[in-house]
C-alpha positions as CSV (number, residue, x, y, z in Angstrom):
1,X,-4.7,-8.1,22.2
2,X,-8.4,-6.9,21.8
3,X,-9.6,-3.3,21.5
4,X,-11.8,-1.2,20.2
5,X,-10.9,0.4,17.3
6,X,-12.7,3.3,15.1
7,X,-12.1,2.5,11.9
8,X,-12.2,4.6,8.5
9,X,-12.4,2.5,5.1
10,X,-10.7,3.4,2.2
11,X,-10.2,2.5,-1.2
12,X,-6.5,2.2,-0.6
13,X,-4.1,-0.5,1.7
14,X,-2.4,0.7,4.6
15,X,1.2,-1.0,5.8
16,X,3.0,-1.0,9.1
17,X,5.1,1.5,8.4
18,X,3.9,3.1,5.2
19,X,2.9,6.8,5.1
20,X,-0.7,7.8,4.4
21,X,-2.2,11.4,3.6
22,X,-5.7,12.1,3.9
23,X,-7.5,15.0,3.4
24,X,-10.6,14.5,5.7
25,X,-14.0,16.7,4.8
26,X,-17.1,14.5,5.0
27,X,-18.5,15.4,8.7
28,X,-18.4,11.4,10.2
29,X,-14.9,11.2,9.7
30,X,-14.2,14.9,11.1
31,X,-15.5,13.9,14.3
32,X,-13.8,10.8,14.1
33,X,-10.3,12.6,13.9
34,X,-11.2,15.1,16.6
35,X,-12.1,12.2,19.1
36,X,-8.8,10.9,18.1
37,X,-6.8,13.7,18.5
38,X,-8.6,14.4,21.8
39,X,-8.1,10.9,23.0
40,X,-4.4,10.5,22.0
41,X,-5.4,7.2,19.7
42,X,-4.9,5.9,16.2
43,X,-8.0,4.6,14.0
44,X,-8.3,1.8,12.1
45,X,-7.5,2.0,7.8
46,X,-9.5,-1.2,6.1
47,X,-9.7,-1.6,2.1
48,X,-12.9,-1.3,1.0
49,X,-14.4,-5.0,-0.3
50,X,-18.1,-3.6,-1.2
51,X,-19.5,-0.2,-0.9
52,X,-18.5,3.8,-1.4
53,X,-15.9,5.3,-0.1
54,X,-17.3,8.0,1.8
55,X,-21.3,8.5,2.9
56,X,-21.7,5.0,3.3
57,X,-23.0,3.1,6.3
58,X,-23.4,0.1,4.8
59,X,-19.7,-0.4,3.9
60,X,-18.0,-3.4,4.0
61,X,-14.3,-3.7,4.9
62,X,-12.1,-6.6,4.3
63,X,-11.0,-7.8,8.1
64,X,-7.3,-7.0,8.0
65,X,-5.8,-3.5,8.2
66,X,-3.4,-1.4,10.2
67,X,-3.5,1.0,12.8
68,X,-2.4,4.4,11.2
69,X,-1.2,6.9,13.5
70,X,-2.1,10.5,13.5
71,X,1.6,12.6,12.9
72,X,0.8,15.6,11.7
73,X,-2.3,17.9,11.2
74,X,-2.7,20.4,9.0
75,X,-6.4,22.4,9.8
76,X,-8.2,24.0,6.4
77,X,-10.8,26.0,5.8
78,X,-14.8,25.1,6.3
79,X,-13.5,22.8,9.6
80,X,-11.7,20.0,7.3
81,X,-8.1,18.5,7.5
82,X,-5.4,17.7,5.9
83,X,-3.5,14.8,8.1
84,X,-0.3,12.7,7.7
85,X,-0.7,9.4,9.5
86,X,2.0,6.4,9.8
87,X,0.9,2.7,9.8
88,X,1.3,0.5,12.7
89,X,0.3,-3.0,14.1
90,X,-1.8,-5.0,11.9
91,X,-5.2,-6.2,13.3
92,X,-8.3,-8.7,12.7
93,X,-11.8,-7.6,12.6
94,X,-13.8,-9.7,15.0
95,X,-16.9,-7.7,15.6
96,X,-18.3,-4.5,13.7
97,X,-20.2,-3.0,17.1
98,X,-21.9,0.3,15.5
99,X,-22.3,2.3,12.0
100,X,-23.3,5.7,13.2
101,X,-21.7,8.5,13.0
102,X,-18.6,6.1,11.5
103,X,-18.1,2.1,11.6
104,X,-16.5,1.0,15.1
105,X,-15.4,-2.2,15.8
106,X,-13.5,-4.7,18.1
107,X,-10.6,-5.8,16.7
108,X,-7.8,-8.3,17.9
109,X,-3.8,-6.5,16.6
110,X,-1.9,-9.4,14.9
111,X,1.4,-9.5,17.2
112,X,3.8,-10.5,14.3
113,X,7.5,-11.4,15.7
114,X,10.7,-10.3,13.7
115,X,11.9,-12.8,11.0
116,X,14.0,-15.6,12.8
117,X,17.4,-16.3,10.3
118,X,17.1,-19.1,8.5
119,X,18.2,-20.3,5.1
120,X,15.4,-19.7,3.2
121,X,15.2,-15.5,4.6
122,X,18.5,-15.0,4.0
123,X,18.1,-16.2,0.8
124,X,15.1,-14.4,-0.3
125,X,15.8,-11.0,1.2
126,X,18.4,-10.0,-1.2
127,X,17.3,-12.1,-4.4
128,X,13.7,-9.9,-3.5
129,X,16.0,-6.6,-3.2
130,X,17.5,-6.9,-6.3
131,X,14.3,-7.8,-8.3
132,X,12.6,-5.1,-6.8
133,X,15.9,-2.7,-7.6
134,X,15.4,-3.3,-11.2
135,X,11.4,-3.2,-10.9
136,X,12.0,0.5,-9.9
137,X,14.6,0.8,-12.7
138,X,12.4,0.4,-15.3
139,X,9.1,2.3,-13.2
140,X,11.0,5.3,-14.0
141,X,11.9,4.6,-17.6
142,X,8.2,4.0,-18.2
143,X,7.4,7.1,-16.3
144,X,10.0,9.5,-16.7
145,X,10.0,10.4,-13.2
146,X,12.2,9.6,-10.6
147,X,11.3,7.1,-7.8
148,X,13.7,6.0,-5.1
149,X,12.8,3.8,-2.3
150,X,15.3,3.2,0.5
151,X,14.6,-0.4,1.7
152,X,15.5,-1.3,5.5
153,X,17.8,-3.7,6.7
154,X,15.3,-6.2,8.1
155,X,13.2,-8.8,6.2
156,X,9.6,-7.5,8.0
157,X,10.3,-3.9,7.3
158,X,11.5,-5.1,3.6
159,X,8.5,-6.9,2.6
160,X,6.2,-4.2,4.1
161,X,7.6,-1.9,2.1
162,X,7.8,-3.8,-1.0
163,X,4.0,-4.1,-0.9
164,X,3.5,-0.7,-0.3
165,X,5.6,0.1,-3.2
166,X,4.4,-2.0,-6.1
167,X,2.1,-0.8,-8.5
168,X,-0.5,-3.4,-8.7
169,X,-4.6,-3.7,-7.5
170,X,-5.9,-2.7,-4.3
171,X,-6.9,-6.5,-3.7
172,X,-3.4,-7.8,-4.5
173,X,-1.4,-5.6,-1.8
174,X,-4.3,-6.6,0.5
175,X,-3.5,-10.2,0.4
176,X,0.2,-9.4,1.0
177,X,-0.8,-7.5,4.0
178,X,-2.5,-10.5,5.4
179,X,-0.4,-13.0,4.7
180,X,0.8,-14.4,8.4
181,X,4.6,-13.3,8.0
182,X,7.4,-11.4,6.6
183,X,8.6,-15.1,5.2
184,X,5.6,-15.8,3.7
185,X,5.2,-12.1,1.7
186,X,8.7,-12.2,0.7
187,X,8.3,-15.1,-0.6
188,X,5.1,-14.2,-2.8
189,X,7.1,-10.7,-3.8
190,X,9.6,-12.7,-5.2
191,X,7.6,-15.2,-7.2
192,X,5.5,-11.9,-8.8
193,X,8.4,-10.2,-9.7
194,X,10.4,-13.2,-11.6
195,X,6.9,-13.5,-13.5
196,X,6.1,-10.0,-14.0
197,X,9.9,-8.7,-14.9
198,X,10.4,-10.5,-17.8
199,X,7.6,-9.1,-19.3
200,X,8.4,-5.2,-18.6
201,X,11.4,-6.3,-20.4
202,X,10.2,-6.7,-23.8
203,X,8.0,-3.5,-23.3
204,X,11.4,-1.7,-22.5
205,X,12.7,-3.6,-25.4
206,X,9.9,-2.4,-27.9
207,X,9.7,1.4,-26.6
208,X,13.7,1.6,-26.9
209,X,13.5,0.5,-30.5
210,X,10.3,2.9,-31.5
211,X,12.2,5.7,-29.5
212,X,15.5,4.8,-32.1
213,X,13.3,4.7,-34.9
214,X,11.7,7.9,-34.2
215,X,15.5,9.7,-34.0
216,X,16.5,8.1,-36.8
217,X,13.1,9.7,-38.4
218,X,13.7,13.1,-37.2
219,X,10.4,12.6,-35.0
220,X,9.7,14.2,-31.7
221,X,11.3,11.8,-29.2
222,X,8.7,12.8,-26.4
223,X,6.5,10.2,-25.3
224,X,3.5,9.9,-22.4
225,X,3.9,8.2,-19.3
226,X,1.7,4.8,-19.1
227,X,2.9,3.8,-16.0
228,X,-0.9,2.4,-15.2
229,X,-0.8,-0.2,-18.1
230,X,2.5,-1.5,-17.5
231,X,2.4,-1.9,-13.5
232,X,-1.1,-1.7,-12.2
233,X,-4.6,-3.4,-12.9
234,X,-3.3,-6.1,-15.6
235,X,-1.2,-7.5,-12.8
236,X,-1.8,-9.6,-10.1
237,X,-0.4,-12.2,-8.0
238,X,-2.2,-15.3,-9.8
């Protein structure tokens, strides 16, 4: 279905049914908010492919994001917000139709059906739970801090929120959310994690060891979290 959609780039990726906080200040994307409060509509979240963040109009989005819907609204001082949005339908960029005071566009939603059984889902589903069980696992060994993640029953919902979860590159989730089905990311999930687990691993295995040495030593068995290393830009999908 085609609409017209206001849309508000970021350098993040937005999933159907991922939560999103934005604290909103610059005065384009105040008014943009207020007209969709007022109006009772979502706006559209796109990543970022070239351009700032904020303040500028020649931006350019990549064509698939999702519709985030406004939940809760918290006002702040000098006329800013401090909103709590929930992601929606996916759509397609077909036409950016004005710049000023924010991009706006016609966009077509992607209607995407619920998985149909077959072998191959009900196979991957819980071979991709159990990789991604251990994935978070070791996320909080590396970290020190606790990170649960309560996957749904259902493979769409699953390998939404599988790509919301992973700590990887902007780009990467953003070629999971365009992939054309919950098959099809599940299935690209499960072929990053065998290759990427293996290798968190025998960084597990190594910090373990210099942990042991360092009791054995009498040393200070504190250590600092480098959670970014281990499980964001120096992985990718390729």
């Amino acid at each position: 279905m085609r609409r017209r959609l206001r849309l508000f780039p970021l350098n993040a990726v937005l999933f159907p049914g991922a939560v999103l906080n934005l604290h909103v200040f610059e005065p384009r994307y105040l008014q943009m908010i207020q007209e969709c409060l007022e109006s009772g509509e979502g706006f559209g979240v796109t990543l970022i492919a070239e351009g700032a963040e904020a303040g500028d109009p020649n931006v350019k989005p990549y064509d698939v994001g999702s519709i985030a819907e406004i939940v809760e609204v918290q006002p702040l001082p000098f006329g800013r917000y401090f909103i709590s949005t929930i992601g929606r339908e996916r759509f397609r960029i077909c036409e950016v139709v004005s710049r000023e005071p924010y991009l706006l566009a016609d966009v077509e939603t992607i209607e995407e059906e619920a998985a149909a059984p077959d072998d191959e889902v009900e196979t991957l589903l819980p071979a991709v739970r159990s990789l991604f069980g251990e994935y978070l696992s070791m996320l909080v060994e590396f970290s020190g801090q606790e990170n649960f993640v309560e996957l749904p029953d259902d493979a769409q919902g699953t390998s939404y929120l599988i790509g919301d979860s992973l700590q990887v590159a902007e780009p990467v989730k953003q070629r999971l959310l365009e992939l054309d089905d919950a098959k099809s990311r599940l299935r690209a999930e499960h072929d990053f994690l065998e290759r990427l687990l293996p290798q968190l691993r025998r960084l597990l295995e190594r910090r373990r060891g210099e942990l042991e040495r360092r009791r054995a030593a009498g040393e200070d068995n504190s250590y600092r979290a480098a959670q970014e290393r281990y499980f964001g830009k120096f992985f990718s999908l390729n």
